[in-house]
Structures are given as C-alpha cells and as structure tokens.
VMD Tcl script that draws the C-alpha trace (Angstrom):
set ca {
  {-8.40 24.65 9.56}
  {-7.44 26.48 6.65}
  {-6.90 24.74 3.52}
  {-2.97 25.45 3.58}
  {-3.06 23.88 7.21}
  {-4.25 21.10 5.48}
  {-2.37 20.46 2.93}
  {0.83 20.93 4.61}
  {-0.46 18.51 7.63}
  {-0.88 15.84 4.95}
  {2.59 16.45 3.70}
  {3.65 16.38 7.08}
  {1.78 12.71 7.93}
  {3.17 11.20 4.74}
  {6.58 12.76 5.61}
  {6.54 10.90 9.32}
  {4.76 7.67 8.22}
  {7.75 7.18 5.21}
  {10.39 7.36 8.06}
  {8.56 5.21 10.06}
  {8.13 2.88 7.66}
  {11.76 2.63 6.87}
  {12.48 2.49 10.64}
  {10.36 -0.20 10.94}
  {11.77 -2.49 8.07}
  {11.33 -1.05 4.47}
  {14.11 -0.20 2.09}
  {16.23 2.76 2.82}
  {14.81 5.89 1.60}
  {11.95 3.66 0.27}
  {9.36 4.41 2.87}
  {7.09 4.96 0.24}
  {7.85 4.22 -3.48}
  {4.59 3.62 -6.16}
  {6.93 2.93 -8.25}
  {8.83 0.18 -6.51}
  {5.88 -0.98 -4.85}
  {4.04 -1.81 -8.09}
  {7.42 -3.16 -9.52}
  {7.67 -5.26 -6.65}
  {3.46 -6.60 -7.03}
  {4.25 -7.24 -10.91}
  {7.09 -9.77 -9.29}
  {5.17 -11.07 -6.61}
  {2.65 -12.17 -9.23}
  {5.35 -13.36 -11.47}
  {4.89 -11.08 -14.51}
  {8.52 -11.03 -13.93}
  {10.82 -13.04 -12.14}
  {13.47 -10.61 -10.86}
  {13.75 -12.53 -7.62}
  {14.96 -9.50 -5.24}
  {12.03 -7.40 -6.31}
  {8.90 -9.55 -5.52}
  {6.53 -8.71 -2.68}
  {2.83 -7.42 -1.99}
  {3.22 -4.41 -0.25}
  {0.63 -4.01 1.90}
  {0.87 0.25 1.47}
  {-0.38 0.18 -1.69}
  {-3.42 -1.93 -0.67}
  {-3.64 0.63 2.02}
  {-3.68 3.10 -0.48}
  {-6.50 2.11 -2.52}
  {-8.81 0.95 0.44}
  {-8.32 4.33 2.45}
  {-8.85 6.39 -0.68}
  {-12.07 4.53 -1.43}
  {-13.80 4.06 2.31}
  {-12.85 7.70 2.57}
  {-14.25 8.43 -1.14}
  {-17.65 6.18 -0.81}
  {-18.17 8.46 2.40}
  {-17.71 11.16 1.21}
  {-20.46 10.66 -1.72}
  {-17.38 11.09 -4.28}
  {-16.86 8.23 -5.24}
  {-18.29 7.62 -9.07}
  {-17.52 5.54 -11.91}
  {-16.34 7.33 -14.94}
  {-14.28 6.50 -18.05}
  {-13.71 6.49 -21.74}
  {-11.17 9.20 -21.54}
  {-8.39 7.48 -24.19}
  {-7.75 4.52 -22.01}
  {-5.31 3.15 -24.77}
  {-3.48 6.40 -24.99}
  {-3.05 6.26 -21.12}
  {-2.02 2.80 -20.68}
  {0.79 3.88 -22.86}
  {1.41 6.58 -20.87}
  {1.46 4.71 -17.43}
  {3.83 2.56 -19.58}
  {6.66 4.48 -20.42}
  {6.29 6.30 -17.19}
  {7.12 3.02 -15.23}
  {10.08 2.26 -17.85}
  {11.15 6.43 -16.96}
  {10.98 5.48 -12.98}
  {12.65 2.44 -12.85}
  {15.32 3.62 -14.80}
  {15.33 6.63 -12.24}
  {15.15 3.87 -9.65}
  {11.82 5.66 -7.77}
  {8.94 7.46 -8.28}
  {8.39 11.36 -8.07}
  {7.28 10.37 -4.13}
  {10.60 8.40 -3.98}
  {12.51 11.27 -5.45}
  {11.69 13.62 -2.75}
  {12.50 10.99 0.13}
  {15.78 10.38 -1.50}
  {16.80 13.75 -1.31}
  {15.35 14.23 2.30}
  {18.14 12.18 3.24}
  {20.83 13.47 1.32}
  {20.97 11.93 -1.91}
  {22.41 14.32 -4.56}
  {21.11 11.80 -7.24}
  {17.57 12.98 -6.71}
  {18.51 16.81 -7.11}
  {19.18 15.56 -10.77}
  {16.36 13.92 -11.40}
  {14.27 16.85 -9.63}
  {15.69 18.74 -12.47}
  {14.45 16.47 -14.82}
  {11.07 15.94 -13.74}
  {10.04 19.79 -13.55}
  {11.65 19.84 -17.50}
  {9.30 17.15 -18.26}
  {6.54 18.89 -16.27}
  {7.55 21.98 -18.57}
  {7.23 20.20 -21.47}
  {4.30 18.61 -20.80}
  {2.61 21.75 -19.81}
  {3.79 23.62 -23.15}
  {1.55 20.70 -25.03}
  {-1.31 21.22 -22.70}
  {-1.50 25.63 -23.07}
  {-1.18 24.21 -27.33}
  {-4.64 22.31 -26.72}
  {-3.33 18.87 -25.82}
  {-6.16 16.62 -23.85}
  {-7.34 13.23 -23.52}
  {-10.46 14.11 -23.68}
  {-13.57 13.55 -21.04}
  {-14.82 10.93 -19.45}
  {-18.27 9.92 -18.88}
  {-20.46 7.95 -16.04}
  {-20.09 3.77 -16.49}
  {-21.54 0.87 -14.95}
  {-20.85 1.16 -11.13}
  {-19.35 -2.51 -11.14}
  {-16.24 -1.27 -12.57}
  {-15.43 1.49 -10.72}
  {-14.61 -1.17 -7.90}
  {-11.84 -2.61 -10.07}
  {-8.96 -1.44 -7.59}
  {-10.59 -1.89 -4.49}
  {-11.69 -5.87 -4.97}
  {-8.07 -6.15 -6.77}
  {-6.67 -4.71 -3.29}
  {-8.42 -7.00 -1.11}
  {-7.82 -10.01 -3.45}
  {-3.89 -8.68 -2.81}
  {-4.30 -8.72 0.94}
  {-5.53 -12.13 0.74}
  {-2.59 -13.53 -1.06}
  {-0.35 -11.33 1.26}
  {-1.84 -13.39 4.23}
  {-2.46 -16.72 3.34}
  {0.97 -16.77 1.40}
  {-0.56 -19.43 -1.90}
  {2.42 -21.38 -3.28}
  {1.95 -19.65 -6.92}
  {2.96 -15.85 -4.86}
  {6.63 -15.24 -5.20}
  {8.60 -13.63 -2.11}
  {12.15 -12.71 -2.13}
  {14.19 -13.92 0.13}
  {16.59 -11.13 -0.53}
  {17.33 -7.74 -1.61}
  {14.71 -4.84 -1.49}
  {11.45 -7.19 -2.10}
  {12.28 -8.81 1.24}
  {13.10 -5.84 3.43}
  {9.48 -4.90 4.69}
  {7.45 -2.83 8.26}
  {4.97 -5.32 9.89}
  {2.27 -6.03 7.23}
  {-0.39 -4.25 10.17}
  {1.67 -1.15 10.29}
  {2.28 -0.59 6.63}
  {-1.61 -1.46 5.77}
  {-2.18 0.91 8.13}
  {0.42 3.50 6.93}
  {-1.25 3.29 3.50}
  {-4.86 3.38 4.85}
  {-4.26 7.04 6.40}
  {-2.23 8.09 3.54}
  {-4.53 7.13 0.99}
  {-7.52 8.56 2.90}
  {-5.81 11.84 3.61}
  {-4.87 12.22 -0.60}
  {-8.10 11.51 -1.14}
  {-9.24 14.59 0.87}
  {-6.21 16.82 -0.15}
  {-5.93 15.70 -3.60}
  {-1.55 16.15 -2.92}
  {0.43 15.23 -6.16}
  {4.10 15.61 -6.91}
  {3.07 16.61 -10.87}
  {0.24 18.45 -9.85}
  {1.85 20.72 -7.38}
  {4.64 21.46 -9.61}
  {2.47 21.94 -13.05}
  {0.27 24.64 -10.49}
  {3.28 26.61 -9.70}
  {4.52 27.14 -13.15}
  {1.26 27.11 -15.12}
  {-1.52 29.34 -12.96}
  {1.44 30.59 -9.99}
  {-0.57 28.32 -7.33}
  {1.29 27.04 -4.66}
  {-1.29 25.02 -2.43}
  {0.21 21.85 -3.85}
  {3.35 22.19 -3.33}
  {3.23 23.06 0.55}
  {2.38 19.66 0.65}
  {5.23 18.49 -0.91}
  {7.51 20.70 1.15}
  {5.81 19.14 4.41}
  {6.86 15.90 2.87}
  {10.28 16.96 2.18}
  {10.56 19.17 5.48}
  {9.71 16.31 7.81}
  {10.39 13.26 5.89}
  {14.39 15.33 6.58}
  {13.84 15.91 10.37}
  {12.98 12.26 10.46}
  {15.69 10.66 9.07}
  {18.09 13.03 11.38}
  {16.29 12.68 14.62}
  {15.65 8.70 13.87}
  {17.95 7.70 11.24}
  {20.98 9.53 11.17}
  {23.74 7.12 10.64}
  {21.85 6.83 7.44}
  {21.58 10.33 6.26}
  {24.64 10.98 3.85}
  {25.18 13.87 1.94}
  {26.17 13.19 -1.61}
  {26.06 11.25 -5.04}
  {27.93 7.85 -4.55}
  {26.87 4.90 -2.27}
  {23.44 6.25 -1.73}
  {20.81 3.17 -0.86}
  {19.06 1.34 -4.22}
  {19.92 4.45 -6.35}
  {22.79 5.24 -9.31}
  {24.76 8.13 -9.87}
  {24.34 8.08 -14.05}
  {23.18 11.49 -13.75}
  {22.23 12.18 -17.29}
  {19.98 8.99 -17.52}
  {18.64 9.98 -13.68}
  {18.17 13.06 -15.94}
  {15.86 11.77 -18.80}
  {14.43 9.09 -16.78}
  {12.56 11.70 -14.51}
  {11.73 13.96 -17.71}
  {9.99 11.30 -19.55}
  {8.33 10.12 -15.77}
  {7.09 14.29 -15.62}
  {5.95 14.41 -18.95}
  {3.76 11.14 -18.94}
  {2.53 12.56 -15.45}
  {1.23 15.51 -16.63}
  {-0.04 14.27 -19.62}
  {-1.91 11.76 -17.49}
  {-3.22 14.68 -15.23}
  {-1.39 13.28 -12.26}
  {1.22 11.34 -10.63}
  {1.07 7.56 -9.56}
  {0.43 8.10 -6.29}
  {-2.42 10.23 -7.06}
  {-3.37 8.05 -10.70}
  {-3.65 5.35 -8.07}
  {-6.41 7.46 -5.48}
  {-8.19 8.13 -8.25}
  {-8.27 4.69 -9.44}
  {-9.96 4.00 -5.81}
  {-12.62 6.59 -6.57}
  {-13.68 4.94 -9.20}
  {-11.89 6.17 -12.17}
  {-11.84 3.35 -15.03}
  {-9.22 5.49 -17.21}
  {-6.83 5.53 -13.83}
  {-6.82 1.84 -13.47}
  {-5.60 1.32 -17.06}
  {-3.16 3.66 -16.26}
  {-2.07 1.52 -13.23}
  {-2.19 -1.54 -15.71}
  {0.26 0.19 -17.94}
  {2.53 0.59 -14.84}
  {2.46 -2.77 -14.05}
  {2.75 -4.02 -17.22}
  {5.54 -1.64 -17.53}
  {7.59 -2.57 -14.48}
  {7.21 -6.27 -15.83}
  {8.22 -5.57 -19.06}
  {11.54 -3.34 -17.43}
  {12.57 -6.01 -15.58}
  {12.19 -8.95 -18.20}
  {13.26 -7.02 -20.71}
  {16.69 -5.18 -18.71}
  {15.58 -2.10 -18.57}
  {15.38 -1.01 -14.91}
  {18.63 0.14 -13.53}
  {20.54 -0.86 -10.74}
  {22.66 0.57 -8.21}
  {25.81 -0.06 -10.42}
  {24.10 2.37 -13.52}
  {21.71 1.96 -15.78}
  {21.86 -0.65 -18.78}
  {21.84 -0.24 -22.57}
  {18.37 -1.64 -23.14}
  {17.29 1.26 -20.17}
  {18.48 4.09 -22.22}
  {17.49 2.44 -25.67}
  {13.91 2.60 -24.04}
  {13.83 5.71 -22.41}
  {14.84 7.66 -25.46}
  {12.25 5.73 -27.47}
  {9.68 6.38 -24.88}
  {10.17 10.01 -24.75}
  {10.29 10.15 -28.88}
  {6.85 8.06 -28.97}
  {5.26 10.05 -26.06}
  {6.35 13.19 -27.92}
  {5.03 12.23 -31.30}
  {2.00 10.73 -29.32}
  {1.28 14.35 -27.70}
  {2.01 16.69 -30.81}
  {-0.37 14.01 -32.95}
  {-3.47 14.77 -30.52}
  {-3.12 18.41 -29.55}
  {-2.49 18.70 -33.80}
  {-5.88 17.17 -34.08}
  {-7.47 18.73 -31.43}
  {-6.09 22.17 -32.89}
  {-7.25 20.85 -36.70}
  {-11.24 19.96 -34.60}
  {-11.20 23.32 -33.09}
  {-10.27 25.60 -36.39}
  {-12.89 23.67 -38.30}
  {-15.49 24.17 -35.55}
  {-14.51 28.11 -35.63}
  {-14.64 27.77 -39.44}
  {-17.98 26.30 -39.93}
  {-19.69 29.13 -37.21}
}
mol new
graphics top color blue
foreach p $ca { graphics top sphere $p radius 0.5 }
foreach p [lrange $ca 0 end-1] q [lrange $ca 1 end] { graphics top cylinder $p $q radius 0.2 }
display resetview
C-alpha cells in the first residue's frame, strides 16, 4: 500500500470510529476531543470541580496504550528528553486555555465542521494564522532544542499513568468524580471507546497524522501527505454523520452542540492553540502518541494541558455554549503576548549563538 493509501485509510478509521463513538453515547460532534477529554480527566481527578465536565475517558487511555504496544513492537519506542521541558509545559498550557476557550481541539475542530458547524470554519481560520505565525518563528531559527536518551523508567510515564486511569475507570474509588450531567456524563460503552482509542492510537503511531503537522507541511515545504489524512477525517467523519446522524447535521453558526458563536474569540482561541502546536512540533493528539513512545518532553507537555484545563475551569476561563467569559479573553490575549515574547526571546538567542559561532570560525 502506498504511503498516501495509508495515510488517508487512517484518516478514514478515525473519521468512522468518531461517528461511532458519538452514535454510541459521546457528546455531539465530540467523538473525539483531546482537548475535552483531558479537561474532563483534570475533573474526574478533581483538579477542578466543574461538575458537568468530569469523567475518565477511556479513548485517551486507548490512545496511549495502542501507541505504545504498537511503538515497543515496533523497536521505536525510546526514552528521550531534556528538550526545554519548562518552556513546553508552558506551551501545553496556554494551548489548553486557547482550546477550551475554542471549546475543542484542532481534532474537534474538524468534526465540528464535518457536521455543519460554521463556528469551526472560524476557528480553522485561526488555527492555520497561528500555524503561520508559528512557522515564520521557526524559518527565523526558533527551536527548543534536542533531546537526548534518559533512563528507560521514565519513558513509561504515560503508559503506567493510563493503566492506573483504567483502574479508577473500573473500580469507580469514592475520591473519582463522575458527572451526573452534562457532557462528562454522556459516554460509548467503556469496551468500545478503549477500543476506539487502542486502534487510533496504534494507527498514529504508524502514520504519524497531526492536524498542525499536516497544515505546517503544506505551507512550509508544499507537502501534502499529512493533510490527506485530515481530509479522510473530514471526508468520512461528514458521510457519517449524514448516513447515521442526520437529524443532527445542521448547517450554520447558532445552536450548534457544546460550541459558541463569539467568532472573534473562536478566532484567537484557535491562533494561540496553532501557534503553541507548532511551536511544540505537534498537536495534542499527536504530543500525546509521542508521550506513549516514550518522549519525557511530551508528557510535560500533557501536564501543562492538564494543568491548563484545571486552571480554565477554576479560574473561568473556558467558554460555554452561551460565549466566552471575560477572564477567557483576558487569558487568551495574555497567552498569545507571553507565547510571543516567549518565541522571539529564544529564536533571538538562538540567532545571537549562531552569529557568534560564525564569528569566532
């Protein structure tokens, strides 16, 4: 199979497993949300207490476990780290604080507007200017730097924190929170959606598909293998929701499921989620496969999301489906002035490294 095949076959699984998923039980046009899912783990554990948010979902375990069986098979699967974990757990951060206020990930984004959400055409637009951006600081010398090989035990941070996760998911301890309503108790059978994550994460793994990735290819090197993946998402995640879900599918901006119609803060909530994704060299979807693999710099970055969807929610900041609050804008402007000054500051000093290396020759 060629290697377009593939990657459009993996957009066209995760496409067919979201509407499934929502068939079966999850949120509307929340098949799959990192996002939301993290958001709803942070409440589950009580680092917040928004009470309609809180559940384990079961895909993201999935997630991690399929890309790591898949990645310890493969002989890829190595523990590395050290590349500016602080700088990244910022990142993950404000990129949470950007989503939430968004209400969805980039992965989110495109199922939204599979099934006719207007709202998510908006925030499209915002993500590939914050892709843009973020690319402009990267072709100016902008990096985090590499990472180097660490002690094996901690590359199997995410997957013992997954099955620790599945445990509590099961045997339900009294110090888990579960909502009783809103989107944290809408859920598929816990066997399906483990399930649903396991394939997905296993066929990422392989594919390497990322919403920031596939866009940052197009506009930086004119590649387009990632984003055939995201168009099988898109293309079949649509086909889904009208062959299975079509007195659902509405075309337009007001009374779409868990979503807002503020477009200007749907606007800057996906530009400072694109720039903190490509800074970050990926997505959360694909920050969190990597994490499975191994990568100690991608599980801070998942600890800065779930700090960061605590923090949103204990703090105001994630919107709701009546609009987005004043502490969510206050904190999406200041996250995309202090990711800004964060990524001028380092490619400066990379810049300053490399003229005094050039000098000194």
């Amino acid at each position: 199979m060629s290697e377009r095949k593939k990657i459009i076959c993996s957009g066209i699984i995760i496409g067919i497993l979201s509407v499934l998923l929502v068939k079966l039980g999850n949120p509307a046009n929340m098949g799959i949300c990192v996002a939301c899912f993290y958001r709803d783990i942070a409440g589950a554990l009580n680092l917040h207490t928004a009470g309609v948010v809180q559940y384990i979902r079961p895909e993201i375990i999935g997630f991690i476990l399929g890309a790591f069986i898949v990645a310890y098979a493969k002989g890829e699967f190595k523990s590395r780290g050290g590349s500016s974990p602080i700088i990244r757990f910022m990142l993950g951060f404000f990129l949470m604080l950007g989503a939430l206020v968004f209400l969805g990930c980039p992965l989110r984004m495109i199922l939204r507007l599979a099934n006719g959400d207007l709202n998510a055409v908006v925030g499209l637009v915002g993500y590939l200017v914050g892709i843009i951006i973020g690319i402009k600081f990267i072709e100016r010398g902008f990096t985090l730097g590499r990472n180097y090989e660490q002690k094996k035990a901690g590359g199997y941070f995410m997957p013992v924190l997954a099955v620790i996760l599945l445990i509590f998911l099961i045997m339900k301890p009294s110090f888990i929170a579960f909502s009783k309503e809103g989107p944290g108790s809408q859920y598929a059978p816990l066997l399906i959606s483990l399930a649903a994550g396991l394939i997905i994460g296993g066929v990422i793994q392989r594919t390497r598909l990322c919403t920031a990735g596939g866009l940052r290819d197009v506009i930086m090197i004119k590649d387009f293998h990632l984003l055939w993946g995201l168009i099988g998402i898109f293309v079949f995640t649509l086909i889904g929701n009208l062959i299975f879900n079509p007195e659902g599918f509405k075309i337009g901006f007001e009374g779409q499921p868990i979503a807002h119609s503020d477009s200007l803060w749907n606007f800057l909530g996906m530009v400072l989620v694109g720039i903190c994704a490509v800074l970050l060299g990926g997505c959360p979807l694909r920050q969190t496969i990597l994490a499975s693999e191994g990568d100690h710099d991608s599980s801070i970055t998942i600890m800065g999301l779930i700090v960061g969807a605590a923090f949103a929610h204990n703090f105001g900041i994630a919107a709701s489906p009546k609009g987005v609050g004043m502490n969510g804008k206050i904190a999406v402007v200041v996250g995309i002035i202090i990711v800004l000054i964060t990524a001028y500051s380092i490619t400066a000093s990379q810049n300053k490294k490399i003229r005094k290396v050039e000098e000194a020759k």
